[in-house]
C-alpha positions as CSV (number, residue, x, y, z in Angstrom):
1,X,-2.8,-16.4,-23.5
2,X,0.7,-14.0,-23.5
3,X,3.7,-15.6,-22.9
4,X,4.7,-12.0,-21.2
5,X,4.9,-10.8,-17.8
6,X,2.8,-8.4,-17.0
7,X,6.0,-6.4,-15.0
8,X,9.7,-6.0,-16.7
9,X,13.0,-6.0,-14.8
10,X,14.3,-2.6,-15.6
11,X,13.1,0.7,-16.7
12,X,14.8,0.6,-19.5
13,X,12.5,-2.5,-21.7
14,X,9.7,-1.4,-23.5
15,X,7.0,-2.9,-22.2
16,X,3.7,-3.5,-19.3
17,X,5.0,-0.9,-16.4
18,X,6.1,-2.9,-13.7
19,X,4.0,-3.2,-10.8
20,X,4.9,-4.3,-6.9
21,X,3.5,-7.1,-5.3
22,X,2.5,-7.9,-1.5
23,X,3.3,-11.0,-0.3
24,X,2.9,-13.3,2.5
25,X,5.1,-16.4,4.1
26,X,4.8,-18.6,6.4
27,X,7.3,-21.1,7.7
28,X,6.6,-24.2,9.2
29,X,8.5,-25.8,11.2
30,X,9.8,-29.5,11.9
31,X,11.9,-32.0,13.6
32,X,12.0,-34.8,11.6
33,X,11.7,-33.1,8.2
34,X,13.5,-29.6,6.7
35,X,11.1,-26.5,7.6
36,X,8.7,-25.6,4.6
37,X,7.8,-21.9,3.2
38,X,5.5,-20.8,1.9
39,X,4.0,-17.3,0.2
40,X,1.1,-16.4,-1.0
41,X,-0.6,-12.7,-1.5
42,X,-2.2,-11.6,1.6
43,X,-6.3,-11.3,2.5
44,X,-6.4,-14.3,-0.4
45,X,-8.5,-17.4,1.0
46,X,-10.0,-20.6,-0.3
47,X,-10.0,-21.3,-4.0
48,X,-7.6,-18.2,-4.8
49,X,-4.9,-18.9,-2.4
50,X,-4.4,-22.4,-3.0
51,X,-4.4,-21.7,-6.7
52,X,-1.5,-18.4,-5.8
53,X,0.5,-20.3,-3.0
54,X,4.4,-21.8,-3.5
55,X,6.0,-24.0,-1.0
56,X,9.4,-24.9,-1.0
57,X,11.7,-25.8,1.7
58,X,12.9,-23.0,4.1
59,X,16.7,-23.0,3.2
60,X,15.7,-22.1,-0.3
61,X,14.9,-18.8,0.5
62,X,17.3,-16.0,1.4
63,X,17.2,-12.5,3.0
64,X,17.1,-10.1,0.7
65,X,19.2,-8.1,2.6
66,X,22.1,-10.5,2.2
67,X,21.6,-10.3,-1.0
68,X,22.0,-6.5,-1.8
């Protein structure tokens, strides 16, 4: 098993190209409980998206716009 991503941060690092990635979310919502997230890779079902999912709650997540 490599302990290396298979994408770098920059251009600049030698390494594996770096490739995009399509993702998913979906938040649920609650009133008794903070709102949940989660994102997965799209057209995945059964075994493969509950083995490529992440949930966290919704006010971990920020708009990448904000962030630019």
């Amino acid at each position: 098993m490599s302990l290396h991503p298979d994408w770098v941060a920059d251009d600049t690092c030698d390494g594996p190209a770096r490739r995009d990635i399509d993702l998913s979310a979906t938040v649920v919502r609650y009133t008794d409980r903070p709102d949940r997230c989660t994102v997965y890779p799209p057209g995945s079902s059964g075994v493969a998206r509950m083995s490529t999912w992440i949930s966290a709650d919704a006010d971990a997540f920020l708009d990448i716009e904000t962030m630019r």
